[in-house]
NUVO-371960 format. One record per atom (N, C-alpha, C): x, y, z; residue in one letter. Coordinates in steps of 0.1 Angstrom, whole numbers, plus 5000, padded with zeros to 4 digits. Layout:
NUVO-371960
XYZA
...
end
This chain:
NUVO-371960
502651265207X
501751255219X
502351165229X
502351195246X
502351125252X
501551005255X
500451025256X
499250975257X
498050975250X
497050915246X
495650955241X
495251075248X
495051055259X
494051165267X
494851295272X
496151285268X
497451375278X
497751495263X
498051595269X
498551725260X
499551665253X
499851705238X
500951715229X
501951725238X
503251625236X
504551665240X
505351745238X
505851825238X
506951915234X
507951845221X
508051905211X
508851845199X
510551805209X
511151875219X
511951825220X
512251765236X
510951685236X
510651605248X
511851495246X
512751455258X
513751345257X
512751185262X
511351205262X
510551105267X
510850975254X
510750865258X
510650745244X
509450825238X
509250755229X
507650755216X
507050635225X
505850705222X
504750595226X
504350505221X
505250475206X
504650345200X
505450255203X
506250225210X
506650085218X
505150055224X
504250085228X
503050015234X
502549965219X
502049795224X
501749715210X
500149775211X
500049765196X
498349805195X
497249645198X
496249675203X
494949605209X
494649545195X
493949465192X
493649405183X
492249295177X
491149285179X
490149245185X
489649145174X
490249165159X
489949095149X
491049095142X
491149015131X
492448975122X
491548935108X
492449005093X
492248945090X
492348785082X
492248725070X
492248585068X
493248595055X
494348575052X
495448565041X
495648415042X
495048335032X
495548205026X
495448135040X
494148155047X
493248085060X
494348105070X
495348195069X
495548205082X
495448395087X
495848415101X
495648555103X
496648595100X
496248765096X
496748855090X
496748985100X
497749085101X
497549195114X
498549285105X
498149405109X
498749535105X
499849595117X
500749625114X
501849665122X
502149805119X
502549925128X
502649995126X
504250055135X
505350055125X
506350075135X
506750225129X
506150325124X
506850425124X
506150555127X
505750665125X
505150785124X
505750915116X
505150975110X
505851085098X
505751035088X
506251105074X
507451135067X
508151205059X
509451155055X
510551255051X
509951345040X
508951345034X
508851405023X
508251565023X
507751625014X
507551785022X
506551815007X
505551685005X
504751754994X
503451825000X
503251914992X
502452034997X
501051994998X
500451864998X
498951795000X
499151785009X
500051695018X
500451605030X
500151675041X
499451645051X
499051675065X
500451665074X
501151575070X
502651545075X
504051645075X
503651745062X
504151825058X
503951955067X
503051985071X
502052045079X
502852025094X
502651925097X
502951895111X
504551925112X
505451905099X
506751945098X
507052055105X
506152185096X
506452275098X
506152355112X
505152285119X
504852325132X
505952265141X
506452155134X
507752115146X
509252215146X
509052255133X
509952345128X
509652465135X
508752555137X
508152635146X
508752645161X
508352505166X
507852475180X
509452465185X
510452385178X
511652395179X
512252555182X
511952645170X
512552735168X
512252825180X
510952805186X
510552895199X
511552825211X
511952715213X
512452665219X
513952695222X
514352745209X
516252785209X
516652635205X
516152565200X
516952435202X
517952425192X
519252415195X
520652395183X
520552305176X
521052305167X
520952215154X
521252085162X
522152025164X
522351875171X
521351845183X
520351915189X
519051925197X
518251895188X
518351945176X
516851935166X
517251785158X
518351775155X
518851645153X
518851535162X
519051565172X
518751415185X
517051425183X
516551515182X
515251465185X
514151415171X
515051405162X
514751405148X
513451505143X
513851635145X
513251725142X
513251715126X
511951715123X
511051705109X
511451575098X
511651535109X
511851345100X
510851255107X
510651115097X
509851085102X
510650985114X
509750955126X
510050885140X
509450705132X
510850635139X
510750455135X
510950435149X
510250365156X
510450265166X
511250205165X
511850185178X
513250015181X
512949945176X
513649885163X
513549775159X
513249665165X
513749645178X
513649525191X
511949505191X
511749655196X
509749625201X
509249595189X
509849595175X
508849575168X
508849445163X
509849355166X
509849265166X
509549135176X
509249205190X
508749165198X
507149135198X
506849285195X
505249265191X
505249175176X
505549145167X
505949035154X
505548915163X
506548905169X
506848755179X
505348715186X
504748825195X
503848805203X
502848725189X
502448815180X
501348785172X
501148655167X
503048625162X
502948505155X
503048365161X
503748395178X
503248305188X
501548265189X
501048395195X
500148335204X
498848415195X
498848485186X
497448445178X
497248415160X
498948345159X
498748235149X
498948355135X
499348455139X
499848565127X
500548535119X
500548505104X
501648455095X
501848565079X
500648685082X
500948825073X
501048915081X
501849045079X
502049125086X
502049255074X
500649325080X
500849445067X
501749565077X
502749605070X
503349705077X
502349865072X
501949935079X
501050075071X
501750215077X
502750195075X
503550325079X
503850365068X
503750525060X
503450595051X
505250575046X
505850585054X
507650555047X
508250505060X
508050305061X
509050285070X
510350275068X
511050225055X
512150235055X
512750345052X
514550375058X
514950495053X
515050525040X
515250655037X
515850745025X
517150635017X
518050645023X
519250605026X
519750465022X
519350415011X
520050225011X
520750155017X
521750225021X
522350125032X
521850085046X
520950235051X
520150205065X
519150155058X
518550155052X
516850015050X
517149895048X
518649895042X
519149745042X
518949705054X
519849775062X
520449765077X
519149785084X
518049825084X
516749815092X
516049665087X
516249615076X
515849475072X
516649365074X
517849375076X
518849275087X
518449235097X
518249415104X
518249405119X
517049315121X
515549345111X
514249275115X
514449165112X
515149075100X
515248915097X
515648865109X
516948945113X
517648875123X
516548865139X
515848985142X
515448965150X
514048885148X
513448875144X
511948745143X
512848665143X
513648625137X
514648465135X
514848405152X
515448525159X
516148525169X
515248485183X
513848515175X
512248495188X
511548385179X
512048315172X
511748195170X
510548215158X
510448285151X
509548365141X
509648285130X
508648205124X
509448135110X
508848165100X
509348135087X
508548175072X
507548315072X
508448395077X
507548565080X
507548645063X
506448665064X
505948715052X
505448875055X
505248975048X
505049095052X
504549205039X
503749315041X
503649405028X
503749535036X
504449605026X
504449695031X
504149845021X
504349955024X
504050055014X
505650145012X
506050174999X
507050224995X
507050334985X
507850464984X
507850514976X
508850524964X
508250484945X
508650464943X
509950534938X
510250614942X
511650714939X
512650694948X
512350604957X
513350534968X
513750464970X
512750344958X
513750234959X
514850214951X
515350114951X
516450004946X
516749884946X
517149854935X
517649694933X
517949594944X
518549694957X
519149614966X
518249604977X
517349724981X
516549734985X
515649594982X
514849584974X
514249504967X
514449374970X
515649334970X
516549214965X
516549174981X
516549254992X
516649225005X
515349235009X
514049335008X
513049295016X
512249195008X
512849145000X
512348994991X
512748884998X
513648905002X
514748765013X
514548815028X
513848905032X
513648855046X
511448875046X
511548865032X
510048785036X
508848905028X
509249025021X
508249065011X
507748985003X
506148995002X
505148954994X
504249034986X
504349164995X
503749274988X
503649404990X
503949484980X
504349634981X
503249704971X
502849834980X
502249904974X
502950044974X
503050064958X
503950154955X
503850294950X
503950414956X
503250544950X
504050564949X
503250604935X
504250634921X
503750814921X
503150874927X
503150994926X
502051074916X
502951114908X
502151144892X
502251104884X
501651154873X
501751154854X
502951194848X
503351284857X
504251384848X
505551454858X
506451464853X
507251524863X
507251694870X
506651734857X
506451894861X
505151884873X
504351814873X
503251794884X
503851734900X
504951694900X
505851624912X
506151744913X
506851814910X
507352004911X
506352064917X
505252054909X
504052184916X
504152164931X
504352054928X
503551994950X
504751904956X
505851944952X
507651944960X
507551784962X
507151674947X
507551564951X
508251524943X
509251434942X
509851404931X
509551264927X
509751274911X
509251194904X
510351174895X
510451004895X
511150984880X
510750824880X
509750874867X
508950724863X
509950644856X
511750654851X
512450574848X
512550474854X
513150544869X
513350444880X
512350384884X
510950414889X
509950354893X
509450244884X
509350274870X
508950184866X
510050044866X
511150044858X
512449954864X
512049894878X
511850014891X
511449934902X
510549804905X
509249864898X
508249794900X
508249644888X
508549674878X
509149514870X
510249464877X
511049494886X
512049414893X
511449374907X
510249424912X
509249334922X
508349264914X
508049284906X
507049174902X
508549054892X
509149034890X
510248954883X
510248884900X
510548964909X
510948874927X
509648774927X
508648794925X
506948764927X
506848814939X
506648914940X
506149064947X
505049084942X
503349094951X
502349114944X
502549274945X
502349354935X
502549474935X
501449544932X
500949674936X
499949724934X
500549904934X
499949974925X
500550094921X
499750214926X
499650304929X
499150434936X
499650584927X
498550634917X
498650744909X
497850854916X
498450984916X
497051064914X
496851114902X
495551054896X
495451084886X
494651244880X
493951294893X
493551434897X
493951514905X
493951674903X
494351744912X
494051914909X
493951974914X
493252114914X
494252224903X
495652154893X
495952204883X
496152104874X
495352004872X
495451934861X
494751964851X
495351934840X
495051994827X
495151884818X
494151854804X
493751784799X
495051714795X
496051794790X
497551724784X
498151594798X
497751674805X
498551614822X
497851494822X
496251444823X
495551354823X
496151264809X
496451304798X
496751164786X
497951134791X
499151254796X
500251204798X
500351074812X
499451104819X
499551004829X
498950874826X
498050874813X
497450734806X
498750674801X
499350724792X
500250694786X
501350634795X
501650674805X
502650614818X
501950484824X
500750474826X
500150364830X
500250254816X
500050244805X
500650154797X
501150104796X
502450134803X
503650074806X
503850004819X
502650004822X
502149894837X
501349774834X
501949654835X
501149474831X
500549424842X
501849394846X
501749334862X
501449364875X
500849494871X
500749584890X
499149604888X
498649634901X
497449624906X
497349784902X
496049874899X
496150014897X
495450054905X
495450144911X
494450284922X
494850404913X
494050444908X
494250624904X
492850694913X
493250784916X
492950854931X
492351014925X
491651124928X
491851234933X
492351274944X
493151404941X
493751444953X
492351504962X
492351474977X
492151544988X
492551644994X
491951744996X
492251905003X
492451855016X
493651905020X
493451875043X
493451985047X
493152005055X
493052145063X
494652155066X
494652305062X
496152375066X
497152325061X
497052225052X
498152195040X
498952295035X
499452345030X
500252445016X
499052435005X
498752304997X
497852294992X
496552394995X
496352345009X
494552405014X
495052605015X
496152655017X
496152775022X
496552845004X
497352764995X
497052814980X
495852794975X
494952704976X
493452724970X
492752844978X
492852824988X
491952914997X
492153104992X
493953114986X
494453254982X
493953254970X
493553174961X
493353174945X
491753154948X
491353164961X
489153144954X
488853034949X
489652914954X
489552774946X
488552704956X
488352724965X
488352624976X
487252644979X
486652514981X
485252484985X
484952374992X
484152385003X
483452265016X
483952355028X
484152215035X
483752245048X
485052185056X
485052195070X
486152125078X
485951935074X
484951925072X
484551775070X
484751705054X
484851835048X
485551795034X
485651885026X
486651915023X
487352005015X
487051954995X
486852084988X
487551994973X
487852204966X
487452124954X
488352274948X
487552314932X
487752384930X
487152444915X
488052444905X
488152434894X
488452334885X
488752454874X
490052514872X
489752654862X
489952644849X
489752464843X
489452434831X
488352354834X
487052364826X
485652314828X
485752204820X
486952184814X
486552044807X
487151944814X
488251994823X
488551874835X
487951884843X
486951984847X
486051984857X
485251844852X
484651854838X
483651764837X
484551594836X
485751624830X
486651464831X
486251474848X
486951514856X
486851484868X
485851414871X
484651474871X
482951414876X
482751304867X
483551264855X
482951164847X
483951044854X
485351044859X
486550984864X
485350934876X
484851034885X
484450974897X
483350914892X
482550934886X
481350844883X
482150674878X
482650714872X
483350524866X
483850514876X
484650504882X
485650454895X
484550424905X
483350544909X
482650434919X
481250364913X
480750404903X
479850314892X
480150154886X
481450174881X
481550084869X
482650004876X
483750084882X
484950024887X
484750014901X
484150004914X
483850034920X
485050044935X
485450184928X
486850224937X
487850124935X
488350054920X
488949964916X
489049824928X
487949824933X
487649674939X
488749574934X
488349564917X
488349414916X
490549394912X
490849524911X
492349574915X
492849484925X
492349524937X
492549494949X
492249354952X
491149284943X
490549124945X
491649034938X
492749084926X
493849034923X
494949034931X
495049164936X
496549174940X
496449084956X
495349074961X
495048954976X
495248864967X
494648804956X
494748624954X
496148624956X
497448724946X
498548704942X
499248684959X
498748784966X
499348714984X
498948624987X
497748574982X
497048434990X
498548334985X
498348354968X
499048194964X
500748264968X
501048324972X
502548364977X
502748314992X
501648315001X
502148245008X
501448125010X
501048095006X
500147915001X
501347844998X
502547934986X
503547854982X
504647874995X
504647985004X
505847965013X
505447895023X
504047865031X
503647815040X
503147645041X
503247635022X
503047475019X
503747425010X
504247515001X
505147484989X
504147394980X
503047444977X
502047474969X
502247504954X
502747424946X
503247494934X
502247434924X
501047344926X
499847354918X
498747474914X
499347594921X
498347694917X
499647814908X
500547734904X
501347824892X
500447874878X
499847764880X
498847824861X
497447944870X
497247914881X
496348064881X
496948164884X
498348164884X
499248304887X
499748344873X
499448254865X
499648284850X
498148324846X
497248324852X
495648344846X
495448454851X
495948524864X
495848604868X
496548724867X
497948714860X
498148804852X
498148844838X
496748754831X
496348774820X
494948864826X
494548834836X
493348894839X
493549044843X
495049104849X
495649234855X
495649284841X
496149224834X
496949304824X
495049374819X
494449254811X
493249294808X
492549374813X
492249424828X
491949464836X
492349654836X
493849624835X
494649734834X
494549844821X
494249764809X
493749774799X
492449894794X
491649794802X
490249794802X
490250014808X
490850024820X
490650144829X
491650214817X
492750204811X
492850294802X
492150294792X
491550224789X
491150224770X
489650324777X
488850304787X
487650374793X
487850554796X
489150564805X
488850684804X
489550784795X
490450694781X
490850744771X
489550744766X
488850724760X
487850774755X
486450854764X
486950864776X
486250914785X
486951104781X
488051114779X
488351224776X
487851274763X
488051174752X
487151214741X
486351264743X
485151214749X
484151244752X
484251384755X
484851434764X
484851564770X
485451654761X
485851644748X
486851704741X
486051704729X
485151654727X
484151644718X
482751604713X
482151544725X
480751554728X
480351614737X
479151664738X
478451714751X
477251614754X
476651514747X
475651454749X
476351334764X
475051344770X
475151284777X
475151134775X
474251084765X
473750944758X
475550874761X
476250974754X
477950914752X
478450884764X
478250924773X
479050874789X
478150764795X
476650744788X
475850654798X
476450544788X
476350544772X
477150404773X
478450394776X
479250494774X
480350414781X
480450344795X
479850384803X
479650334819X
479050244818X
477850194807X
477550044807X
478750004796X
479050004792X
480349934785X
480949894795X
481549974807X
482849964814X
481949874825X
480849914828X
480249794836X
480449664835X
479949604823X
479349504817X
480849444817X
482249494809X
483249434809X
483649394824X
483949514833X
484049494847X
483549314854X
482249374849X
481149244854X
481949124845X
482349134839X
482848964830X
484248974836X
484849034840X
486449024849X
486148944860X
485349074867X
484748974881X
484748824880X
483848844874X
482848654873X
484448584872X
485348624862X
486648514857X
487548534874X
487448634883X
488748664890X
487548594902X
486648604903X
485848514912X
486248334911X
486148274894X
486648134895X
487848144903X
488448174901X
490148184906X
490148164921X
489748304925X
488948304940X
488748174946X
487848094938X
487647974947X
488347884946X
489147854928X
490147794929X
491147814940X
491247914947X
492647924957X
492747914969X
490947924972X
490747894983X
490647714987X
490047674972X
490147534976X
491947474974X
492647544972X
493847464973X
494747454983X
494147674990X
494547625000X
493947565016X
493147515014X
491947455024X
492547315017X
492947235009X
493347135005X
494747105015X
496047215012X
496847225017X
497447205031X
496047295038X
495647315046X
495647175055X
494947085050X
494346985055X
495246885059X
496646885044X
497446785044X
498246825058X
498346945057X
499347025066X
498746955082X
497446985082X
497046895098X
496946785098X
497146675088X
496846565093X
498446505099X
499546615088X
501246595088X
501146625107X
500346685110X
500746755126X
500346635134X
499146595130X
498546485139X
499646355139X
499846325126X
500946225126X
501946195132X
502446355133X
503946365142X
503546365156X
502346455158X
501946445176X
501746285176X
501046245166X
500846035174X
502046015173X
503346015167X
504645935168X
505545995186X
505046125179X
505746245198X
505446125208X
504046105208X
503646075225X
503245935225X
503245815212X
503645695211X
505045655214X
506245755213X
507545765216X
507545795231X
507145895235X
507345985249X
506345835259X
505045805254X
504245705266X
503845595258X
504845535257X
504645375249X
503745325258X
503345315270X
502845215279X
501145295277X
501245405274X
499945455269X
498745395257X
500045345249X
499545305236X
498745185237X
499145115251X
498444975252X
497144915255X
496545085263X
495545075265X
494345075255X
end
């Protein structure tokens, strides 16, 4: 788009992107009492799985090109069906503005794949950004961003760690590899998992992204993807149903198979094993009953940012034993959501009473409810350390301003 209000561009418009204009901002929010802002430097991505709305938009660019005549090195200058990154420069210009002048010291990046494919360019896109915040006077820059996990690498890793990663959220895709196939994404839970133990070894607060549902999943596909999560300690969990989008691949195969049901305002699908139909309804019932859309996931993996930059912003190293308490509480945590909907499947595999799902959901409540209460102490342990920190840190300011301008107007001091 050129504009909000202005017609679609032409795919092989030579105009800039309109995301060099910085986005408006009216609230921030609060990471370890200072502000926190979301940055958005890319649009697209490279991938071509058959849910994706982005996938979708591929293929219309692929289209809109082709009506066009445009030659391969035309569809290539204009990065026809890849995803678009902003100048490195503006995006660290808008970095600069934030961290000048409204005191920004997190920066969530939410672009669906900002770094390249390519290891050596995401290196070389994480140079370019150290070097440029460095270069606009930017200091102790901290950042999260979102990655997929079939992309990364060691080096990768090892460098958005050193120019200021704190936290990555990592989609991991599926359960199983034949299910990455159905819907053209690739999966290899070797590497991912390797991945994600070599960010959390960095102290990377890491948080993981499954779909744990989807309109051919099948009871084997659901244990196989329990069984993959097991082998997760240290990471925050979201397991998800998939969403229907209009004119997906996805939405236009359910819609030929009589699967497909709603509306433009929400799509979902029919289920041609009734016993995942009912896992399904019993998955959503816990996740927003008992787990409540894995909330208290998300209430760990912020403390693990809070005390990450508490320690780079104060060098804070008294809140080491609750980063050890708190990955006794993930793991337990993590635990807990498999041991519930492993026997949530039981259930479906061998009872039909309903009595069996109400206590499980007060089981998974009641434990829930005793996580909370423990990840709540913590909570305020970290707030009071760093509101402690905090404090030393201004009185260190006042000290230096009274020596500045007892230095700068001695004849001041007399008065």
């Amino acid at each position: 788009m050129r504009g909000v209000e202005e017609i679609p561009a032409p795919v092989g418009d030579p105009l800039p992107l309109p995301l060099q204009i910085f986005a408006s901002r009216d609230h921030f929010s609060k990471i370890a009492g200072f502000n926190g802002a979301q940055i958005n430097a890319s649009r697209g991505c490279n991938g071509s799985c058959t849910y994706c709305n982005y996938s979708t938009l591929k293929r219309l660019e692929y289209r809109e090109a082709k009506e066009l005549k445009m030659s391969i090195t035309a569809k290539k200058n204009c990065n026809i069906g890849r995803s678009k990154i902003r100048n490195v420069n503006t995006v660290c210009d808008e970095i600069s503005q934030l961290w000048h002048e409204q005191k920004v010291r997190y920066f969530s990046f939410i672009d669906k794949q900002l770094l390249p494919d390519n290891q050596n360019s995401a290196i070389d896109f994480l140079d370019s950004l150290k070097s440029g915040i460095e270069t606009r006077g930017v200091k102790n820059f901290r950042y999260g961003l979102i990655l997929r996990g079939e992309n990364l690498t060691e080096k990768i890793i090892d460098k958005a760690a050193e120019t200021g990663l704190v936290n990555c959220f990592v989609n991991i895709g599926f359960g199983t590899q034949d299910e990455g196939l159905l819907f053209k994404r690739k999966i290899d839970h070797e590497i991912i998992l390797k991945m994600i133990n070599h960010l959390n070894n960095m102290g990377v607060a890491t948080e993981a992204k499954l779909i744990f549902i989807h309109p051919y999943s099948t009871l084997n596909s659901i244990k196989k993807a329990l069984l993959l999560l097991k082998f997760i300690n240290h990471t925050s969990l979201e397991l998800t149903s998939m969403r229907v989008l209009y004119k997906t691949t996805l939405y236009n195969n359910l819609k030929r198979e009589g699967r497909l049901i709603g509306n433009p305002f929400g799509y979902s699908y029919i289920f041609e094993d009734k016993q995942v139909e009912r896992f399904s309804k019993i998955f959503s019932k816990l996740r927003d009953d008992a787990f409540k859309n894995f909330a208290l996931s998300s209430k760990i993996k912020n403390l693990f940012i809070n005390i990450a930059m508490g320690q780079t912003l104060f060098g804070d190293k008294k809140v080491k034993w609750i980063e050890l308490e708190l990955k006794i509480l993930q793991k337990n945590l993590n635990r807990l959501y498999i041991d519930v909907f492993e026997e949530a499947l039981n259930i479906v595999q061998n009872s039909s009473e309903e009595k069996e799902l109400e206590k499980l959901i007060y089981f998974a409540k009641c434990k829930s409810g005793n996580l909370l209460s423990k990840i709540q102490e913590l909570e305020l342990l970290v707030e009071h350390s760093v509101n402690k920190q905090q404090e030393k840190s201004n009185e260190l300011l006042i000290k230096n301003y009274s020596f500045v301008s007892t230095y700068k107007n001695p004849v001041v001091n007399n008065f």
